[in-house]
ROFIMAR-359620 format. One record per residue (C-alpha): residue number from 1; x, y, z. Coordinates in steps of 0.2 Angstrom, whole numbers, plus 5000, padded with zeros to 4 digits. Example, Ala and Ser with C-alpha at 12.3 -4.5 7.8 and 13.67 -1.06 7.14 Angstrom:
2
resi:1&x:5062&y:4978&z:5039
resi:2&x:5068&y:4995&z:5036
***
This chain:
353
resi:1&x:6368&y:4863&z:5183
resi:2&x:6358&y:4852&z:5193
resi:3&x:6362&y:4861&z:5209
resi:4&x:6360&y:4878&z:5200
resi:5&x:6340&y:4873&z:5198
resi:6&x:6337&y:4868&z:5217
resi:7&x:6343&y:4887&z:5222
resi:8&x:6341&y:4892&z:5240
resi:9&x:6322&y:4899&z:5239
resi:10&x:6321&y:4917&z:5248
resi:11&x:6306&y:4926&z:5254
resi:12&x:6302&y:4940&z:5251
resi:13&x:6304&y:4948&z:5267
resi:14&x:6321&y:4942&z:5268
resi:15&x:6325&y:4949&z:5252
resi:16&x:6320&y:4966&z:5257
resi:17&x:6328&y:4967&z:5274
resi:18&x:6345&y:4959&z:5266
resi:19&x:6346&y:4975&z:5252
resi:20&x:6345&y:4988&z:5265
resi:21&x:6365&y:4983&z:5271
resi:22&x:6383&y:4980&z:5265
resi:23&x:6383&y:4963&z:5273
resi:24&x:6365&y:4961&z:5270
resi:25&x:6370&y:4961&z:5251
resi:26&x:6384&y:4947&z:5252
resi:27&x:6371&y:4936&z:5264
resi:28&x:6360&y:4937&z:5247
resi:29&x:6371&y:4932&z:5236
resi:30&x:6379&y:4916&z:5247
resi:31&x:6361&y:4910&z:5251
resi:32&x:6357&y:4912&z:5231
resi:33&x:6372&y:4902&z:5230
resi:34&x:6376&y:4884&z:5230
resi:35&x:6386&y:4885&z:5249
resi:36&x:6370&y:4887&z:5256
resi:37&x:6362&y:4872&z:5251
resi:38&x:6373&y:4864&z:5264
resi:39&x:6364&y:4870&z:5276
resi:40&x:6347&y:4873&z:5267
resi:41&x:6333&y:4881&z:5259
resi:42&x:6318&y:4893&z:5260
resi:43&x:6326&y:4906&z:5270
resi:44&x:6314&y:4920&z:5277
resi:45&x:6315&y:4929&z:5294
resi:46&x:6305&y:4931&z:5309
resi:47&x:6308&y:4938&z:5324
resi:48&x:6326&y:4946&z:5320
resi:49&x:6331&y:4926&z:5318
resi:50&x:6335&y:4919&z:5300
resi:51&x:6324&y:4904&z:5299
resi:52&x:6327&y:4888&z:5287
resi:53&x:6321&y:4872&z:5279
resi:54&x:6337&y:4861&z:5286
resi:55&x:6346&y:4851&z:5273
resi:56&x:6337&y:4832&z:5269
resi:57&x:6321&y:4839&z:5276
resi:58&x:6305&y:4844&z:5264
resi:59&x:6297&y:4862&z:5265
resi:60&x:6279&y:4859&z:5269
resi:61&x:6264&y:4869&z:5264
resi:62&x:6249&y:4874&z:5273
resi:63&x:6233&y:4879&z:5262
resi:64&x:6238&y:4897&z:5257
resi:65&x:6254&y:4889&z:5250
resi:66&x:6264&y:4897&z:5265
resi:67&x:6281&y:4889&z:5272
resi:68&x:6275&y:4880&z:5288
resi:69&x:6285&y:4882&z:5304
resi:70&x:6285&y:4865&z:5307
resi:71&x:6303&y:4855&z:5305
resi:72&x:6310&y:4875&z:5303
resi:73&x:6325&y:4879&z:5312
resi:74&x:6334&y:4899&z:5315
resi:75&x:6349&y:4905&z:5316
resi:76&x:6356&y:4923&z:5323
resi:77&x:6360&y:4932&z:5307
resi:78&x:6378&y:4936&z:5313
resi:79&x:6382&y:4919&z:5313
resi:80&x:6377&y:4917&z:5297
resi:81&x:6386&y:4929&z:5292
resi:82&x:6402&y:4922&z:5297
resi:83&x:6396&y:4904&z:5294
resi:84&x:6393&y:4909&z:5274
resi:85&x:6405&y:4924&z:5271
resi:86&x:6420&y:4921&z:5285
resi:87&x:6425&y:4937&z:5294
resi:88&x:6430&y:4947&z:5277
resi:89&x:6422&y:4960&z:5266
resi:90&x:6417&y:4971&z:5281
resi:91&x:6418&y:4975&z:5299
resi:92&x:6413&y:4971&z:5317
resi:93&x:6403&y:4988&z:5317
resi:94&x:6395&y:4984&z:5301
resi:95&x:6390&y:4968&z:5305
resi:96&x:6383&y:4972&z:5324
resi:97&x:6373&y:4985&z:5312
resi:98&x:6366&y:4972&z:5303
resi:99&x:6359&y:4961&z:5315
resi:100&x:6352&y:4976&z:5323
resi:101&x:6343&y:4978&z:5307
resi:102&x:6336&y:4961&z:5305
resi:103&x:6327&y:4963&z:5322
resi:104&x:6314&y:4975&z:5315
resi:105&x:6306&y:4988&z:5327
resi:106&x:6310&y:4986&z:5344
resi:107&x:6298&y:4993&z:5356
resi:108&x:6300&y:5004&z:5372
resi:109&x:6289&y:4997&z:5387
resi:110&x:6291&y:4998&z:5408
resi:111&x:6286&y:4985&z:5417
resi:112&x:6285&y:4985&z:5436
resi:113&x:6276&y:4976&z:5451
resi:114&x:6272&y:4959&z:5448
resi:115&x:6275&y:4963&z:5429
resi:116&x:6294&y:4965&z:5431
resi:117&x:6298&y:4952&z:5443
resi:118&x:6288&y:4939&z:5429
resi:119&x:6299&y:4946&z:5418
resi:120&x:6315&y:4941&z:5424
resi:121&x:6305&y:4921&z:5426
resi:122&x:6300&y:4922&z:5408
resi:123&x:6310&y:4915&z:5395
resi:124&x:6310&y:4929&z:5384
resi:125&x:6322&y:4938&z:5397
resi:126&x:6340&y:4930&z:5391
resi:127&x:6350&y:4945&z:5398
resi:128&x:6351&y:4941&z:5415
resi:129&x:6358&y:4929&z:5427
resi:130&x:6342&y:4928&z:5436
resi:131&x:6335&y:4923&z:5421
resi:132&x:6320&y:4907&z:5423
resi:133&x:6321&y:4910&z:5442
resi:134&x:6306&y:4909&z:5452
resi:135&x:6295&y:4926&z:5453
resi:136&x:6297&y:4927&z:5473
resi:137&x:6314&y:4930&z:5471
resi:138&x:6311&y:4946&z:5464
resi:139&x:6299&y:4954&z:5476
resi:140&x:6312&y:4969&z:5481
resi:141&x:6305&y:4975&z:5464
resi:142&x:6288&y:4968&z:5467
resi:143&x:6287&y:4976&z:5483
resi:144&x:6293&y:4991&z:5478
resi:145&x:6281&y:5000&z:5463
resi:146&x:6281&y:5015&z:5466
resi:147&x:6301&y:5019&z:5464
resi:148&x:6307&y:5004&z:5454
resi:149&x:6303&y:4998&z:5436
resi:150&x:6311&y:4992&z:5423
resi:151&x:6315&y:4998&z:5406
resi:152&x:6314&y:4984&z:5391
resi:153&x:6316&y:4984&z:5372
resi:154&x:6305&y:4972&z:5365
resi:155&x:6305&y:4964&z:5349
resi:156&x:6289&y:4956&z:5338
resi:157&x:6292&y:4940&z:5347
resi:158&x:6289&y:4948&z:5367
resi:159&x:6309&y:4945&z:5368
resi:160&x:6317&y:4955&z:5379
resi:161&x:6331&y:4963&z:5369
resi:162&x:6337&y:4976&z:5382
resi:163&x:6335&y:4981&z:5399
resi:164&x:6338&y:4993&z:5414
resi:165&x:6330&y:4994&z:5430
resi:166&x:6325&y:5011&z:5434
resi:167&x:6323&y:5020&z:5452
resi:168&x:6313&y:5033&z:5455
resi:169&x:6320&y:5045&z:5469
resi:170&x:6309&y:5063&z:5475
resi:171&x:6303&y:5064&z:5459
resi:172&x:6318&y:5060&z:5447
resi:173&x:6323&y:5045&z:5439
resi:174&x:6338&y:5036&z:5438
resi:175&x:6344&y:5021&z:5427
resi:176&x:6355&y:5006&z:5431
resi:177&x:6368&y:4997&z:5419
resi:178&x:6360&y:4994&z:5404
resi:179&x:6362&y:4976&z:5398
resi:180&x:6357&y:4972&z:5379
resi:181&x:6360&y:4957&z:5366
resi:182&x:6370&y:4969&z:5354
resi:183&x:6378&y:4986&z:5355
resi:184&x:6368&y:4995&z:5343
resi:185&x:6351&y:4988&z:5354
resi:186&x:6362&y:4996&z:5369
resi:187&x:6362&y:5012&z:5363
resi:188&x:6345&y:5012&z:5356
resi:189&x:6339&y:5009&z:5375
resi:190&x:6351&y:5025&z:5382
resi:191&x:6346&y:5034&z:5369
resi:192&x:6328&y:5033&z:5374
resi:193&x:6331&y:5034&z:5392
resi:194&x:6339&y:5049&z:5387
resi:195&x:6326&y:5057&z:5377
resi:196&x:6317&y:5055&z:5393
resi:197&x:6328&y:5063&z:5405
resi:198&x:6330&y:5048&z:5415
resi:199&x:6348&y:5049&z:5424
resi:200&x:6361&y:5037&z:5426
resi:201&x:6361&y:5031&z:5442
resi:202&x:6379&y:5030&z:5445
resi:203&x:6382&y:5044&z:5457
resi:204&x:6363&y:5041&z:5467
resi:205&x:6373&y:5030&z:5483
resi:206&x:6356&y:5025&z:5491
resi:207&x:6338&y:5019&z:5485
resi:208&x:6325&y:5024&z:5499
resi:209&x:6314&y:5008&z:5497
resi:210&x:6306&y:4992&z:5506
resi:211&x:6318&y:4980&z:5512
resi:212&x:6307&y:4968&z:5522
resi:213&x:6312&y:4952&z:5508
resi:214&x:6311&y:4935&z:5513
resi:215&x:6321&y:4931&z:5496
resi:216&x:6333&y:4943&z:5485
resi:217&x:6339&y:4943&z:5468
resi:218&x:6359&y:4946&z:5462
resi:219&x:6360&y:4965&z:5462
resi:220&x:6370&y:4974&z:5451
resi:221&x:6373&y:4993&z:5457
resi:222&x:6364&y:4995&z:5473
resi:223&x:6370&y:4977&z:5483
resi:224&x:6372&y:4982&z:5500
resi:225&x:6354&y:4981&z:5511
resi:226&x:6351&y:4991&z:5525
resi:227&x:6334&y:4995&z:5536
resi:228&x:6325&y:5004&z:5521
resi:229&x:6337&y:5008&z:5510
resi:230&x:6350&y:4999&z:5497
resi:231&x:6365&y:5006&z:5494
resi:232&x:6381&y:5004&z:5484
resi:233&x:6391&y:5008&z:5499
resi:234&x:6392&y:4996&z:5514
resi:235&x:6390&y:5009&z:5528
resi:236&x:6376&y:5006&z:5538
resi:237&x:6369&y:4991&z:5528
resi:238&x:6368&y:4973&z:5537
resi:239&x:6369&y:4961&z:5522
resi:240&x:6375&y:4962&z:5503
resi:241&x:6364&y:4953&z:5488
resi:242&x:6375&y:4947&z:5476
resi:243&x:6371&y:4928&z:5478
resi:244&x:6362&y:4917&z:5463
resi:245&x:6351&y:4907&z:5473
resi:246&x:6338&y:4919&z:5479
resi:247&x:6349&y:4922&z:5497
resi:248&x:6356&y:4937&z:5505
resi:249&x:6373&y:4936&z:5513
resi:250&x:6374&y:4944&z:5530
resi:251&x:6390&y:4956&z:5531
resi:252&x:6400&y:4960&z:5546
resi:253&x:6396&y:4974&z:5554
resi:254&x:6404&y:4983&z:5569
resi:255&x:6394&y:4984&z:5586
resi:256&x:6398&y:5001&z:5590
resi:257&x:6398&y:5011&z:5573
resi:258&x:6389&y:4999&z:5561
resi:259&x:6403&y:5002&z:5548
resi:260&x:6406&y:4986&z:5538
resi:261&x:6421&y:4976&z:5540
resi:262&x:6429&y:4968&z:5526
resi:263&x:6438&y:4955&z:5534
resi:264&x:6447&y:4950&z:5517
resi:265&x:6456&y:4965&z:5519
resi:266&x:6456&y:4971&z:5538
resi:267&x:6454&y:4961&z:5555
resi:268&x:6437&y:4960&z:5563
resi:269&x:6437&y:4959&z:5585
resi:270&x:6426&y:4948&z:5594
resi:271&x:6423&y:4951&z:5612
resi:272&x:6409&y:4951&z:5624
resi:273&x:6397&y:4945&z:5610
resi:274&x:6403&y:4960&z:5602
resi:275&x:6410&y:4962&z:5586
resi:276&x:6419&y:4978&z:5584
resi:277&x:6431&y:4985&z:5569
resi:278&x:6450&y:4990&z:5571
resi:279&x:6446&y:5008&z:5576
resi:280&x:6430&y:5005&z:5590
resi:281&x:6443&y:4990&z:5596
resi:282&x:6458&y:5001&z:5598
resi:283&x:6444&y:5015&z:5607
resi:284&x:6436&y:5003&z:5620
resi:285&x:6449&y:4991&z:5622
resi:286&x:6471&y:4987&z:5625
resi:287&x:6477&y:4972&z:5621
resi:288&x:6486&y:4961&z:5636
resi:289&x:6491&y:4945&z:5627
resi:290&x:6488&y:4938&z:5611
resi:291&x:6468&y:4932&z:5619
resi:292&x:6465&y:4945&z:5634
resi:293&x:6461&y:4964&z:5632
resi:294&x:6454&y:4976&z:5645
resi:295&x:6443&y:4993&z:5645
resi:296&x:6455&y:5007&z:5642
resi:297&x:6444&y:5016&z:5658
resi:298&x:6448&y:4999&z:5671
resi:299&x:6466&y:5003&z:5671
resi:300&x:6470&y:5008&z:5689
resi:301&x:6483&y:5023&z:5689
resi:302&x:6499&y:5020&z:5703
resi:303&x:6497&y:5035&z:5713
resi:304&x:6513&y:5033&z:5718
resi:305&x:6527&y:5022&z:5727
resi:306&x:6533&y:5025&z:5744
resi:307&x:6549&y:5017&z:5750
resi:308&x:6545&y:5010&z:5768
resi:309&x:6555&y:5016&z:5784
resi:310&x:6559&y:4999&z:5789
resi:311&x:6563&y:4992&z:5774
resi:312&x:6570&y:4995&z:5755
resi:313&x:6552&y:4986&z:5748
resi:314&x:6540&y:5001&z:5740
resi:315&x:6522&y:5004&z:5744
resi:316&x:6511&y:5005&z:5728
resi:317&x:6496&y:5017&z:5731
resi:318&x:6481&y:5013&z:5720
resi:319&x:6468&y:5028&z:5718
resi:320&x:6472&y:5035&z:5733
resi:321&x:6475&y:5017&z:5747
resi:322&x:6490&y:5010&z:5749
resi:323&x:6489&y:4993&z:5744
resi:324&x:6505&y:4985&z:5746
resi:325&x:6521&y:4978&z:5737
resi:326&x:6521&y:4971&z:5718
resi:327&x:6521&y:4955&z:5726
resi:328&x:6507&y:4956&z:5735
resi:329&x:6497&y:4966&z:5720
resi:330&x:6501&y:4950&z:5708
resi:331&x:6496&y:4939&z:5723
resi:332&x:6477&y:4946&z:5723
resi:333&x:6476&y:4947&z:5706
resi:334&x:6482&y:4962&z:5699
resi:335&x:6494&y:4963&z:5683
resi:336&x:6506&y:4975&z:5678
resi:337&x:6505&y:4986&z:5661
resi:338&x:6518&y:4996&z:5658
resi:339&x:6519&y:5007&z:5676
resi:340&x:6501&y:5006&z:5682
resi:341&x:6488&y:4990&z:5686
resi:342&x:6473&y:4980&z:5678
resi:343&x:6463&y:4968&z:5688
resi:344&x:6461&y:4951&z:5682
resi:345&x:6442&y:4952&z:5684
resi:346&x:6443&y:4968&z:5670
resi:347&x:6451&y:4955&z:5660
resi:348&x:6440&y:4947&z:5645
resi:349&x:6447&y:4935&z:5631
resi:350&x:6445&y:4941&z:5613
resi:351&x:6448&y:4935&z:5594
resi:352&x:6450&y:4940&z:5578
resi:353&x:6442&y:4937&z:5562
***
């Protein structure tokens, strides 16, 4: 009976935001029961976070008679949940319902300029990889105003509990994946961005924009850059920002066509300084040996042979001269391919990547 007298104290707010759910009903009873006196007392909520007096410490008071913060510590109320009540009694859904719940109004802002890249370095913004990176890192976003922003959820605390960076593209615009901390936050967000006829930006391809950064942040739709313009296509673009360090990566990029070159899948050629896909390779250029290629338009066509009077040796005649036997064409530096000639000073050494 002792333990019945030293019962989990429950706020008032709690209580009220507990009696609106299924699983808000079995938390009530567990935290009025003995269980949760293993983990503590004077339970109340803040933030969408169950917060606690921890077990062994004393509840102190400030002059209105109000629980003070100090010494308090929080607790998602889905773990709770499961810590208290196991997994039984109800369902993922009603649970991720439920959490929802406890975070109280969530409110629709966009952010841009210097605004959104802070955001990303601000603690409050958990939903990210880039999160607590340095500002500069951002300034793709920064630099960028007038067609990108980004739309949050934010709850009572400034936490960012939902997010999607929006482009703005002739007039419309579009939204990129939405990330939030729970599924029902998720489609709280889309169903905003809906209401406001923003797009998904899935079928878009290209971002008109400001490419002139000095440091980039991992992007998540649009990775590849390009003089101008990001894209989630390769074609055309020089590097790919996908990196967690505030770095671009330079992609490989054909001389002649400007097509990327994915040399995990394909081979890349180098020659002459030059760096040239399969196809502009197989245009220009006919491999010799396993190093040497020549210009398909230096091969010197055999006229014809002519069988000399005196003798059973044939004449080669080269665009128009007669230039002598095989033996003396390899002799002053010419090489045979297939029927006709190449000159070794047309040959020039390649390699592949």
């Amino acid at each position: 009976m002792l333990l019945l007298t030293y019962t989990s104290k429950i706020s008032e707010s709690l209580r009220s935001t507990l009696r609106d759910y299924h699983v808000g009903e079995l938390l009530l009873a567990a935290l009025e029961g003995v269980a949760a006196l293993e983990i503590g007392t004077h339970w109340s909520i803040r933030g969408g976070m169950i917060t606690y007096c921890p077990k062994g410490r004393i509840q102190g008071k400030n002059d209105r008679g109000e629980w003070r913060l100090k010494g308090r510590q929080e607790i998602k109320p889905s773990k709770l949940v499961v810590r208290l009540l196991g997994e039984e009694g109800f369902t993922s859904r009603e649970l991720s319902a439920f959490s929802f719940h406890c975070m109280g109004r969530l409110d629709l802002k966009f952010l841009s300029g210097e605004e959104l890249a802070n955001a990303f370095s601000n603690e409050y913004c958990k939903l990210s990889c880039m999160s607590a990176r340095k500002p500069k890192w951002f300034e793709i976003y920064a630099k960028n105003e007038s067609v990108c922003s980004m739309a949050v959820l934010e709850n009572s605390k400034s936490e960012i509990m939902a997010r999607a960076i929006i482009w703005t593209q002739d007039g419309i615009k579009y939204r990129e994946r939405i990330y939030a901390a729970g599924g029902e936050i998720k489609d709280q967000l889309e169903r905003e961005l809906d209401e406001l006829g923003i797009e998904s930006a899935d079928e878009l391809g290209t971002i008109q924009l400001n490419t002139d950064c000095d440091y980039w942040p991992y992007l998540d739709t649009f990775i590849f850059i390009g003089h101008n313009h990001i894209s989630s296509d390769a074609t055309g673009c020089f590097a790919q920002a996908q990196n967690q360090d505030g770095t671009r990566s330079d992609l490989t990029c054909c001389t002649h066509c400007s097509e990327h070159i994915d040399t995990g899948c394909v081979t890349a050629y180098l020659v002459d300084d030059e760096t040239l896909c399969q196809s502009c390779f197989g245009e220009i250029y006919i491999e010799l040996n396993n190093d040497q290629c020549y210009k398909r338009n230096d091969l010197i066509t055999v006229d014809s042979t002519i069988t000399s009077d005196y003798s059973d040796v044939e004449l080669i005649t080269l665009d128009g001269d007669v230039i002598g036997t095989h033996d003396e064409l390899s002799e002053n530096g010419y090489h045979m391919v297939d029927d006709d000639y190449i000159h070794e000073d047309n040959l020039v050494e390649f390699s592949t990547i």
